[in-house]
N, CA, C and O atoms as a CHARMM CRD file, in Angstrom:
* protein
*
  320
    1    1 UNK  N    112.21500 135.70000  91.41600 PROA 1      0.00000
    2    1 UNK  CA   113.22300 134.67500  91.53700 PROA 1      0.00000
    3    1 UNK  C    112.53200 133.31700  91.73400 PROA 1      0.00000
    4    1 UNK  O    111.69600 133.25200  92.63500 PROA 1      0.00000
    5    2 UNK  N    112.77900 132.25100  91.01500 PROA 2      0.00000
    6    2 UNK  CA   112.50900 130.90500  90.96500 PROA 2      0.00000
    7    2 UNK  C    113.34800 130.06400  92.48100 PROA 2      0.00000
    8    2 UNK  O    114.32000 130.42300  93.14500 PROA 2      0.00000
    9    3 UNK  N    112.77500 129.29000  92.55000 PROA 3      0.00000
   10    3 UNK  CA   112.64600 128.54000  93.96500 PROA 3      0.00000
   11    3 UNK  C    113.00800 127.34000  93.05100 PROA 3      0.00000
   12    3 UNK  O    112.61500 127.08100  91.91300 PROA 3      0.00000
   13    4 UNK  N    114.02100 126.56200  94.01300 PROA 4      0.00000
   14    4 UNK  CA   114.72800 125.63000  93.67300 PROA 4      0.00000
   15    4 UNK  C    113.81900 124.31900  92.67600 PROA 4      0.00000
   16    4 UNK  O    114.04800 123.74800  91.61000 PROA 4      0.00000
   17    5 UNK  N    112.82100 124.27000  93.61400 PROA 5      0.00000
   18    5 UNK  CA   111.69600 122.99600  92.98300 PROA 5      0.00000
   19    5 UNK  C    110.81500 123.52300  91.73000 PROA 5      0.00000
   20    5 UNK  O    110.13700 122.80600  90.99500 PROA 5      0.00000
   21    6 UNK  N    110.94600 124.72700  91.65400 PROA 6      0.00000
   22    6 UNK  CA   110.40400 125.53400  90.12400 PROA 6      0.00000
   23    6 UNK  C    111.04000 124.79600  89.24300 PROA 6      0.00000
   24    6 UNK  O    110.68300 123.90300  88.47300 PROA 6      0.00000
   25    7 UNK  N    112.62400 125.61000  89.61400 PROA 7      0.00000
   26    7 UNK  CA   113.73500 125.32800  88.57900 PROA 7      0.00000
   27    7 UNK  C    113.79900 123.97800  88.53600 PROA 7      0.00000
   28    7 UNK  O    114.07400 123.70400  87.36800 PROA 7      0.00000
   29    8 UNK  N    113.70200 123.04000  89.13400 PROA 8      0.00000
   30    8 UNK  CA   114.23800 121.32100  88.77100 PROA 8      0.00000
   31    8 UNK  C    113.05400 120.81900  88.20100 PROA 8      0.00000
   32    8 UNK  O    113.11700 119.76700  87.56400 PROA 8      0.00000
   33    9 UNK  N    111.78700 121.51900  88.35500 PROA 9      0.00000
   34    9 UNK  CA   110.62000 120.73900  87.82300 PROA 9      0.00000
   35    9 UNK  C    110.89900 121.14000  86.01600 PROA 9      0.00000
   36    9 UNK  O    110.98300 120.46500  84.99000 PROA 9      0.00000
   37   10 UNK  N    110.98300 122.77400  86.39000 PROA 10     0.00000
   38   10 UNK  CA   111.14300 122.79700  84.53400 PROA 10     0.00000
   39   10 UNK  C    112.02700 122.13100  83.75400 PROA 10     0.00000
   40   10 UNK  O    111.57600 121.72500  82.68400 PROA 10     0.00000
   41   11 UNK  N    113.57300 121.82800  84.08600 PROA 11     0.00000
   42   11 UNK  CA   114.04200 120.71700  83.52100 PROA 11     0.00000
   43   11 UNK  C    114.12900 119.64900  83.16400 PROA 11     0.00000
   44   11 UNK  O    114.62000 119.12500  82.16400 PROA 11     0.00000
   45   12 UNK  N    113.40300 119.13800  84.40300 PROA 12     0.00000
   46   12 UNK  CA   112.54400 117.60400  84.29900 PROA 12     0.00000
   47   12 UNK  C    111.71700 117.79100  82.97700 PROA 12     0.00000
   48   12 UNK  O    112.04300 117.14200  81.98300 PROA 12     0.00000
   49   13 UNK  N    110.69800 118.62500  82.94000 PROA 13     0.00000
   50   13 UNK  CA   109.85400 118.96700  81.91100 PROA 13     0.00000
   51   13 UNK  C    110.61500 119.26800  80.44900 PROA 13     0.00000
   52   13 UNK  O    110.30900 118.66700  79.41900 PROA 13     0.00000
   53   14 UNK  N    111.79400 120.43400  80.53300 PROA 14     0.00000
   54   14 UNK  CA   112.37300 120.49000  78.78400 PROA 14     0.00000
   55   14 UNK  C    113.03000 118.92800  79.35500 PROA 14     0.00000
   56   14 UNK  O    111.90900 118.46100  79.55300 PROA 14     0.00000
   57   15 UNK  N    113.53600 118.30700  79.57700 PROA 15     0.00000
   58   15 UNK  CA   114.07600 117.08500  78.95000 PROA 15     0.00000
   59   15 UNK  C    113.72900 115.71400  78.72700 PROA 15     0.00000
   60   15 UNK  O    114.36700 114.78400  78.23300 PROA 15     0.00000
   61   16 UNK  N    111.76300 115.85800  79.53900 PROA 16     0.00000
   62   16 UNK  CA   111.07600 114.76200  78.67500 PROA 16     0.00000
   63   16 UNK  C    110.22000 114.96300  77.54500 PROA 16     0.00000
   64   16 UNK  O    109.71900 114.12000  76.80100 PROA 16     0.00000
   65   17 UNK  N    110.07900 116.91700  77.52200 PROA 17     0.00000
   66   17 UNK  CA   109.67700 116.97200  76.01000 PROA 17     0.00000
   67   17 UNK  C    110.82200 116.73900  74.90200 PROA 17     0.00000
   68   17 UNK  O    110.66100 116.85500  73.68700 PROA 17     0.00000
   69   18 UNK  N    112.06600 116.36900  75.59900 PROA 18     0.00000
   70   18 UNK  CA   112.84700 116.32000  74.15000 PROA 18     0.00000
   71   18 UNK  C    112.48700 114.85300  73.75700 PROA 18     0.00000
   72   18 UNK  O    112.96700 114.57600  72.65700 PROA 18     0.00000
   73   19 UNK  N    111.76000 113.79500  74.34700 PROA 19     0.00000
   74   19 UNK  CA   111.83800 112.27600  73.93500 PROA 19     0.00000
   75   19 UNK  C    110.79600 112.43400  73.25400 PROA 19     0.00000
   76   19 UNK  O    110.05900 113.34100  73.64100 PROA 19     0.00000
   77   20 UNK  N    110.41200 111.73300  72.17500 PROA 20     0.00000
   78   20 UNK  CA   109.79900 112.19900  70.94300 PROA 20     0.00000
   79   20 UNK  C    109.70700 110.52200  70.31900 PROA 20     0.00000
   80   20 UNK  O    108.99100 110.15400  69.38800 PROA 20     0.00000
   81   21 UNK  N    110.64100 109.67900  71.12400 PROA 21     0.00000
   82   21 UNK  CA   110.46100 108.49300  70.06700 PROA 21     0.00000
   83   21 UNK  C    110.90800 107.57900  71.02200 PROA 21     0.00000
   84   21 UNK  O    111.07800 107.90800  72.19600 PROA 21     0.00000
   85   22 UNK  N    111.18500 106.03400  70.44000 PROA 22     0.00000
   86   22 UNK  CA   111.47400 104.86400  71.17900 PROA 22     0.00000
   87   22 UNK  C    113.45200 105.13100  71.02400 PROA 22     0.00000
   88   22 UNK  O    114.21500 104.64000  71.85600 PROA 22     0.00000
   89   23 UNK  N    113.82000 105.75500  70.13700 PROA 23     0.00000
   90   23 UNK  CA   115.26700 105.84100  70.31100 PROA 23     0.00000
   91   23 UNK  C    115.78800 106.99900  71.44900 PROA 23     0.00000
   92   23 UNK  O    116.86100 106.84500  72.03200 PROA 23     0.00000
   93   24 UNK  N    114.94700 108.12400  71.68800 PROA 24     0.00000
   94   24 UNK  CA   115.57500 109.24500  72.29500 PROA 24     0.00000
   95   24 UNK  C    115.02000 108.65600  73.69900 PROA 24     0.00000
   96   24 UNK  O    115.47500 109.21900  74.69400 PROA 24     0.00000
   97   25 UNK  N    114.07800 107.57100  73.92300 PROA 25     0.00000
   98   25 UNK  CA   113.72100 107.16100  75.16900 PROA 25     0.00000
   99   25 UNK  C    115.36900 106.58100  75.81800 PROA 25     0.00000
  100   25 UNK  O    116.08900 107.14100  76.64400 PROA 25     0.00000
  101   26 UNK  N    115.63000 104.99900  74.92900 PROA 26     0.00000
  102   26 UNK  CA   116.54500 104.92100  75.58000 PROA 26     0.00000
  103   26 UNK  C    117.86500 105.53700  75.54700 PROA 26     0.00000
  104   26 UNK  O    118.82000 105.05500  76.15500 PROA 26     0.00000
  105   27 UNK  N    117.94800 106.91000  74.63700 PROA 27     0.00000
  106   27 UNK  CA   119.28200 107.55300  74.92500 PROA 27     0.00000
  107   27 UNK  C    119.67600 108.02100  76.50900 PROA 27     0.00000
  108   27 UNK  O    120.67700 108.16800  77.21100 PROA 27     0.00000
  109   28 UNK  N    118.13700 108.15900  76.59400 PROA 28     0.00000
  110   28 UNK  CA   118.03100 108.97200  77.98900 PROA 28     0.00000
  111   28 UNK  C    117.79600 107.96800  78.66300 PROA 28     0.00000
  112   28 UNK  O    118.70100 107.90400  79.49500 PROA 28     0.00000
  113   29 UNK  N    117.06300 107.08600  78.80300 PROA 29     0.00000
  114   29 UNK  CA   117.36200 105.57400  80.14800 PROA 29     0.00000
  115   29 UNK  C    119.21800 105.41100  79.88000 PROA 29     0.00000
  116   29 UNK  O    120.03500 105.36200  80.79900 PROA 29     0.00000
  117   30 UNK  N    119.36300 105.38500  79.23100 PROA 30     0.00000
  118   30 UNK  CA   120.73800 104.95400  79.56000 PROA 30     0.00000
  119   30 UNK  C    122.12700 106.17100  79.91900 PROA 30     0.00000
  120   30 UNK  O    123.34800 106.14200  80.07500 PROA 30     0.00000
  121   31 UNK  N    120.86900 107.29500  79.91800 PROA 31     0.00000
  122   31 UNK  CA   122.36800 108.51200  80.52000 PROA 31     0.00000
  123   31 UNK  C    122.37000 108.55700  81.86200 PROA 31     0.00000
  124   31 UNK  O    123.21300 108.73800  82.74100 PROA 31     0.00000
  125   32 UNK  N    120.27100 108.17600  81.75200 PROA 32     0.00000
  126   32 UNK  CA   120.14200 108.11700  83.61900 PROA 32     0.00000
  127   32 UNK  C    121.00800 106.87100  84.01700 PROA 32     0.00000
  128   32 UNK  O    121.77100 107.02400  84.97100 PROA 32     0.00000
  129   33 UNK  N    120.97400 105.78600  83.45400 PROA 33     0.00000
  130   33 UNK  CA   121.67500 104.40100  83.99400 PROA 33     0.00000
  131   33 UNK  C    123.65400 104.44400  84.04800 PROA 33     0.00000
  132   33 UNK  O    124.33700 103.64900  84.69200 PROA 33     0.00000
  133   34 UNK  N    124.03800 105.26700  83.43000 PROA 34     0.00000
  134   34 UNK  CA   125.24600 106.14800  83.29500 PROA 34     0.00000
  135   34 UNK  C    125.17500 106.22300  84.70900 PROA 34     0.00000
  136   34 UNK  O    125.50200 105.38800  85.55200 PROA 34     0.00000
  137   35 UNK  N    124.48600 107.84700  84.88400 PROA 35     0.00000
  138   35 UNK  CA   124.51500 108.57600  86.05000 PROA 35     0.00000
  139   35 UNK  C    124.50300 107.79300  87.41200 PROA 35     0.00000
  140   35 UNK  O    125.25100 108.02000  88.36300 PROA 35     0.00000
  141   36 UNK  N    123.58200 106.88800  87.34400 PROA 36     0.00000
  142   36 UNK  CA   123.04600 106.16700  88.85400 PROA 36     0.00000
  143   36 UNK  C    124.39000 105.39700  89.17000 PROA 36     0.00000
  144   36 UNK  O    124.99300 105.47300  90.24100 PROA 36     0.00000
  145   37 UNK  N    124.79800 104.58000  87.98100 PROA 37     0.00000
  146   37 UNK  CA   125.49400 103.66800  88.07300 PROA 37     0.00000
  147   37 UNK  C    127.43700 103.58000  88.23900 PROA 37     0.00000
  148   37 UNK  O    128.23100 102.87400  88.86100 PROA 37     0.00000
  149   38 UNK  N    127.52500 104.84500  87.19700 PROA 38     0.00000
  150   38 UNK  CA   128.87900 105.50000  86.92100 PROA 38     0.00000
  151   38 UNK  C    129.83300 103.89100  86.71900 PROA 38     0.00000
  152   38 UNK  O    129.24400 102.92500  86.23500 PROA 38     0.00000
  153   39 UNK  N    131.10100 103.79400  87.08400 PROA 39     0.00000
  154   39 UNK  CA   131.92100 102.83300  86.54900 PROA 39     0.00000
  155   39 UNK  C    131.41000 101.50900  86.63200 PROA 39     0.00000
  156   39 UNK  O    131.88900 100.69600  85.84200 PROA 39     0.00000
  157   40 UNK  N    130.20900 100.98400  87.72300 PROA 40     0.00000
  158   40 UNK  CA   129.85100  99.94600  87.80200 PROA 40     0.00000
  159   40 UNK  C    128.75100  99.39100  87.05500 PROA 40     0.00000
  160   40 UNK  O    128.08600  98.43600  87.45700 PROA 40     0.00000
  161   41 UNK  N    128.54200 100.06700  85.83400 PROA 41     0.00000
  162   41 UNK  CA   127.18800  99.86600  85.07400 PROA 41     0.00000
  163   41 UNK  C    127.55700  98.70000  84.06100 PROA 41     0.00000
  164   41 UNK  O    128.44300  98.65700  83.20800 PROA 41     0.00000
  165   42 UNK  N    126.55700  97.73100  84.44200 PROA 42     0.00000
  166   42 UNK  CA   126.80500  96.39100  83.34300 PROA 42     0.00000
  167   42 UNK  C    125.70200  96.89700  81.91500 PROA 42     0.00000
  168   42 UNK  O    124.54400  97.30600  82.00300 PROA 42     0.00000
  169   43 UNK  N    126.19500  96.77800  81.16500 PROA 43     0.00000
  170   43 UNK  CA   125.48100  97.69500  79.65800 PROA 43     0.00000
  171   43 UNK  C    124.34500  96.29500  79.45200 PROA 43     0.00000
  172   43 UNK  O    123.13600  96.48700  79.32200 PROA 43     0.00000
  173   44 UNK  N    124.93300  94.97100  79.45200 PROA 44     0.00000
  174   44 UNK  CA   123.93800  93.71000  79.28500 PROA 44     0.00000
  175   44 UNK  C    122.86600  94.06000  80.56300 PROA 44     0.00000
  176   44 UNK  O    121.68900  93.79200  80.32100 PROA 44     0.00000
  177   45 UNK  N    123.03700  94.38200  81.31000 PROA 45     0.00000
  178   45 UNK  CA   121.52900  94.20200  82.50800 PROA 45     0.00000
  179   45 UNK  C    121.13700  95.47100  82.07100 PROA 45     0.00000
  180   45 UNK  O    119.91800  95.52000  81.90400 PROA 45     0.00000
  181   46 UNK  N    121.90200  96.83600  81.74900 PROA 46     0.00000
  182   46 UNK  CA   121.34800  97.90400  81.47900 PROA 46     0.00000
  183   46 UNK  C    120.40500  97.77900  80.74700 PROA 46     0.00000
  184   46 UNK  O    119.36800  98.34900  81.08900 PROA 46     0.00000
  185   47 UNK  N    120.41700  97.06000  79.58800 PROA 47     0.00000
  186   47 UNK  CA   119.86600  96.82800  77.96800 PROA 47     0.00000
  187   47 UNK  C    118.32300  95.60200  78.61500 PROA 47     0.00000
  188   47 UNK  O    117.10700  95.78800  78.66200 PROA 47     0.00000
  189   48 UNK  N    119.00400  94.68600  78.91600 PROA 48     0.00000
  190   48 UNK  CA   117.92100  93.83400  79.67400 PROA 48     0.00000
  191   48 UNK  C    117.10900  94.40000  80.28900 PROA 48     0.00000
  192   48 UNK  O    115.94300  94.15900  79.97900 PROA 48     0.00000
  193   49 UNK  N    117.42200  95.57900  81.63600 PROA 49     0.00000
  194   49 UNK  CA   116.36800  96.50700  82.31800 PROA 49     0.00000
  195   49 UNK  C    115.28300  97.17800  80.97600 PROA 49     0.00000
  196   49 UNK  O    114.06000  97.06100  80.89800 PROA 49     0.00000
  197   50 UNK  N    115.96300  97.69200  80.28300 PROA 50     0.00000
  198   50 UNK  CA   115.34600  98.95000  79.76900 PROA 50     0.00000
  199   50 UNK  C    114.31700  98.06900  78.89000 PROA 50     0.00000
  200   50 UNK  O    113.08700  98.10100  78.93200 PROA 50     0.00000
  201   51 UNK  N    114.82600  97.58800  78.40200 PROA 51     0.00000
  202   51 UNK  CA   113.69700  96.33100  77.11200 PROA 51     0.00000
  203   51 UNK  C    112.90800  95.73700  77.63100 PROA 51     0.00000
  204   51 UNK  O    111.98100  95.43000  76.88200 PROA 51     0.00000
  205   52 UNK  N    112.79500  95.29900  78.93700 PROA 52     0.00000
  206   52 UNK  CA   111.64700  94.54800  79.95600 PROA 52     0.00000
  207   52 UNK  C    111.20800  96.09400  80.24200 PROA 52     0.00000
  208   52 UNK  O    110.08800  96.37000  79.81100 PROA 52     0.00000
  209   53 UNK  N    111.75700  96.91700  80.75500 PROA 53     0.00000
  210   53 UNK  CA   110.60900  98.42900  80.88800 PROA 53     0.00000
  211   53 UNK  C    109.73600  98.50500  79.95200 PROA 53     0.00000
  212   53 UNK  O    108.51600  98.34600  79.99600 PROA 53     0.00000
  213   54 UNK  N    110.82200  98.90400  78.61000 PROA 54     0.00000
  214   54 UNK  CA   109.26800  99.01100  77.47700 PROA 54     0.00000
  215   54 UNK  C    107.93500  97.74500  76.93900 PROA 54     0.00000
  216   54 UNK  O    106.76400  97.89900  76.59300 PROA 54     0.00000
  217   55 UNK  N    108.74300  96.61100  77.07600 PROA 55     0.00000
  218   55 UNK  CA   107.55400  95.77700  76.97300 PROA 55     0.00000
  219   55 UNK  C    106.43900  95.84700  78.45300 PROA 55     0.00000
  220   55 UNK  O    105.22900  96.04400  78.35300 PROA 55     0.00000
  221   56 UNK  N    106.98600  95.69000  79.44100 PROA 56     0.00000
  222   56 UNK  CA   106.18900  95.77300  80.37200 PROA 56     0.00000
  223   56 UNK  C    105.31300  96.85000  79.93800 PROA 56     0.00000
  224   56 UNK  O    104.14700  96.55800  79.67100 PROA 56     0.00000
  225   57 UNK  N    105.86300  98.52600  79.78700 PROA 57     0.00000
  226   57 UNK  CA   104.48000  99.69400  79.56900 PROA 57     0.00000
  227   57 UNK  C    104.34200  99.98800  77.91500 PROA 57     0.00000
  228   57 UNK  O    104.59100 101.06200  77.36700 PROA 57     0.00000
  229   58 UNK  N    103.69700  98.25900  77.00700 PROA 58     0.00000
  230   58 UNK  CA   103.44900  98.59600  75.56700 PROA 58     0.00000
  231   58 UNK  C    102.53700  99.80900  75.67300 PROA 58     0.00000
  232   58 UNK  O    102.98400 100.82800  75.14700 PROA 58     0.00000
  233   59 UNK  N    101.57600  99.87800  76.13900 PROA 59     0.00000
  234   59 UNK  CA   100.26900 100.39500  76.07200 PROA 59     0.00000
  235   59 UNK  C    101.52200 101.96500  76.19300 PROA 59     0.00000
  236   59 UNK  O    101.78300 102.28900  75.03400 PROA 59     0.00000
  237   60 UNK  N    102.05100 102.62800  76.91300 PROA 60     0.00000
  238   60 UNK  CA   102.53000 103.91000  77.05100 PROA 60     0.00000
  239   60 UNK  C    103.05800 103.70700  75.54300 PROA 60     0.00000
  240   60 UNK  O    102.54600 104.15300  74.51600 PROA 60     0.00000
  241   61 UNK  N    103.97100 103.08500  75.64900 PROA 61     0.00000
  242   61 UNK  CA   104.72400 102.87200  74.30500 PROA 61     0.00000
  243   61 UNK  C    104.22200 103.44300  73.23100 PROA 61     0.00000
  244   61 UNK  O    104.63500 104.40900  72.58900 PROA 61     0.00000
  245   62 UNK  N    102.98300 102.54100  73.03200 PROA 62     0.00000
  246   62 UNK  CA   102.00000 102.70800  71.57300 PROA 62     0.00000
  247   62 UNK  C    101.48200 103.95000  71.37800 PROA 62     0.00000
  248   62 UNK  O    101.24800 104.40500  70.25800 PROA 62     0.00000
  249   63 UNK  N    101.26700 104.58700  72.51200 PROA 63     0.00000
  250   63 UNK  CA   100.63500 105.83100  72.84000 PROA 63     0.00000
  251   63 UNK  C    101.34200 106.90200  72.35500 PROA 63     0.00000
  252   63 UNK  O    100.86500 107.89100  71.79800 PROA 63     0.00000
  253   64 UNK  N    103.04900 106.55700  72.69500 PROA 64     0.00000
  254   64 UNK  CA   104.19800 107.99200  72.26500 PROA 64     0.00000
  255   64 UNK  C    103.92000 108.58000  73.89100 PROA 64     0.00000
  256   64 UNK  O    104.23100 109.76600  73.99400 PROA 64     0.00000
  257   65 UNK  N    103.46900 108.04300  74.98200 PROA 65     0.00000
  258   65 UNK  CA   103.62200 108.41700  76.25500 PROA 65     0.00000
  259   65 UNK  C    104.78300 108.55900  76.71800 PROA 65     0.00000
  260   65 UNK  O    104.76900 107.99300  77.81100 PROA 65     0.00000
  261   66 UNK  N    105.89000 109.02900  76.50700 PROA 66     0.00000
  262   66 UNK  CA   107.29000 109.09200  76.70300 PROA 66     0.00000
  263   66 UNK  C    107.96500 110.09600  78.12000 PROA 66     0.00000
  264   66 UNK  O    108.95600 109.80800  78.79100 PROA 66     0.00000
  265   67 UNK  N    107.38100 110.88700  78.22200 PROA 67     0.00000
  266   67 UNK  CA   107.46900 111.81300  79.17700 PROA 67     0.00000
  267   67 UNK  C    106.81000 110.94100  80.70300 PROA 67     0.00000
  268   67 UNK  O    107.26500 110.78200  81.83600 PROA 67     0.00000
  269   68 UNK  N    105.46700 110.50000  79.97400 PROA 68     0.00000
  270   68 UNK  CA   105.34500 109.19500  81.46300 PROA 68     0.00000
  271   68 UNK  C    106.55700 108.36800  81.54200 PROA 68     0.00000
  272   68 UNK  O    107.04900 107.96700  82.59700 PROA 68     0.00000
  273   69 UNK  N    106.92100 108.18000  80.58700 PROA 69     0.00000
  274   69 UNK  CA   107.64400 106.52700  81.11200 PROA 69     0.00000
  275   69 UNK  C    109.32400 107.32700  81.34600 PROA 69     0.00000
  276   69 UNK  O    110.26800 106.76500  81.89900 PROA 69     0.00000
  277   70 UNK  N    109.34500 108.38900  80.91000 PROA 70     0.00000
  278   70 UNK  CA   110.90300 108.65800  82.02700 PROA 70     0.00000
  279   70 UNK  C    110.63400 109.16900  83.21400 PROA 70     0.00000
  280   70 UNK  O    111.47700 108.57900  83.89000 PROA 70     0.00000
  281   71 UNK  N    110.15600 109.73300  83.82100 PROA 71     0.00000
  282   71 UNK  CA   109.01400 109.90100  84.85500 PROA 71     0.00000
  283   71 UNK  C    108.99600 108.76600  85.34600 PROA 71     0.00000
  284   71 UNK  O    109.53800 108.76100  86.45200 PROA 71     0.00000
  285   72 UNK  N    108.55300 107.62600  84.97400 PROA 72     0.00000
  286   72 UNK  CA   108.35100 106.09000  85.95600 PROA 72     0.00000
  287   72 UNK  C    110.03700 105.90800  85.91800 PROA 72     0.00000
  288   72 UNK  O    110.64200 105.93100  86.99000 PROA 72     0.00000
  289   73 UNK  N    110.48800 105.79600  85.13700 PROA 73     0.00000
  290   73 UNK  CA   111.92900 105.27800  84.85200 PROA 73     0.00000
  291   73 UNK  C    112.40500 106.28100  86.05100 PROA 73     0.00000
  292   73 UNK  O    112.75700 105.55600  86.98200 PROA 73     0.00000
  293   74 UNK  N    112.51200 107.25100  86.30000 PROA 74     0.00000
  294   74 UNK  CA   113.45300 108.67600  87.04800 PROA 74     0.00000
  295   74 UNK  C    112.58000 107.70400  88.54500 PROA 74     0.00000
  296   74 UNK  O    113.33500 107.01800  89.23400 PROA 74     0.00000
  297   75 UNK  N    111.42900 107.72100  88.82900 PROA 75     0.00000
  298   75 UNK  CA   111.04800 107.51400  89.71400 PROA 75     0.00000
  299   75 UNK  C    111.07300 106.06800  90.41000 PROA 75     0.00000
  300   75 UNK  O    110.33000 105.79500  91.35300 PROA 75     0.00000
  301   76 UNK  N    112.05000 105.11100  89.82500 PROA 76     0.00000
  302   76 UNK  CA   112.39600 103.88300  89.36200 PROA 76     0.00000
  303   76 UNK  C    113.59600 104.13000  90.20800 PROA 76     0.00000
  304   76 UNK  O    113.73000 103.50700  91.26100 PROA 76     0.00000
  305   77 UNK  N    114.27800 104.80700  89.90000 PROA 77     0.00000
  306   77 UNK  CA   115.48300 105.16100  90.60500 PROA 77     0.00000
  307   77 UNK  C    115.61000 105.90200  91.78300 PROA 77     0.00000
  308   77 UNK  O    116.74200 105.96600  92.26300 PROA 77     0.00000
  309   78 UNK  N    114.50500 106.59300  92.47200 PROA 78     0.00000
  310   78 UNK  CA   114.32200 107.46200  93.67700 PROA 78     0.00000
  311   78 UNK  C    113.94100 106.62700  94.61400 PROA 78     0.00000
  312   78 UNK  O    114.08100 106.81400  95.82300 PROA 78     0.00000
  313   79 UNK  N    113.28300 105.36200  93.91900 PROA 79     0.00000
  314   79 UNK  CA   112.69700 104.49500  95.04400 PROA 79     0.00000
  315   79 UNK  C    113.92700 103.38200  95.94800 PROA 79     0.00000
  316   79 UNK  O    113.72600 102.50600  96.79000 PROA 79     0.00000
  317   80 UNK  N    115.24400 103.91300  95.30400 PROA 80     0.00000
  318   80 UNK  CA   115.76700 102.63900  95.77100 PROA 80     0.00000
  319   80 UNK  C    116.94400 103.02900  96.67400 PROA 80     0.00000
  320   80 UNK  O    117.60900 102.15700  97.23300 PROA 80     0.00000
């Protein structure tokens, strides 16, 4: 039997191997920004956040480092 932090790590894991590109990045910044935010989410600061994220980490970017940067992004949101 799997232990709670097994199970949440492997999901974490299948759902940043599903980001594969710069579009499935922000499908998923913005389901997390959904989630955090629910009825009070401004889509203009949403869009503003996420576009200053990726320029800020080009270097991940260029790389196809995607699984880092929802990972910083997820951990973006734990910090606050």
């Amino acid at each position: 039997m799997k232990n709670l932090t097994d199970f949440i790590n492997e999901c974490l894991n299948e759902a940043e191997e599903s980001i594969k590109s710069e579009k499935d990045f922000r499908a998923a910044a913005k389901a997390k920004f959904e989630e955090v935010f629910g009825d009070d989410l401004d889509e203009k600061r949403m869009k503003f956040t996420i576009d200053g994220f990726l320029k800020d980490n080009k270097e991940l970017v260029d790389k196809g480092e995607w699984a880092e940067l929802i990972g910083m992004l997820n951990q973006s949101f734990a910090d606050n």
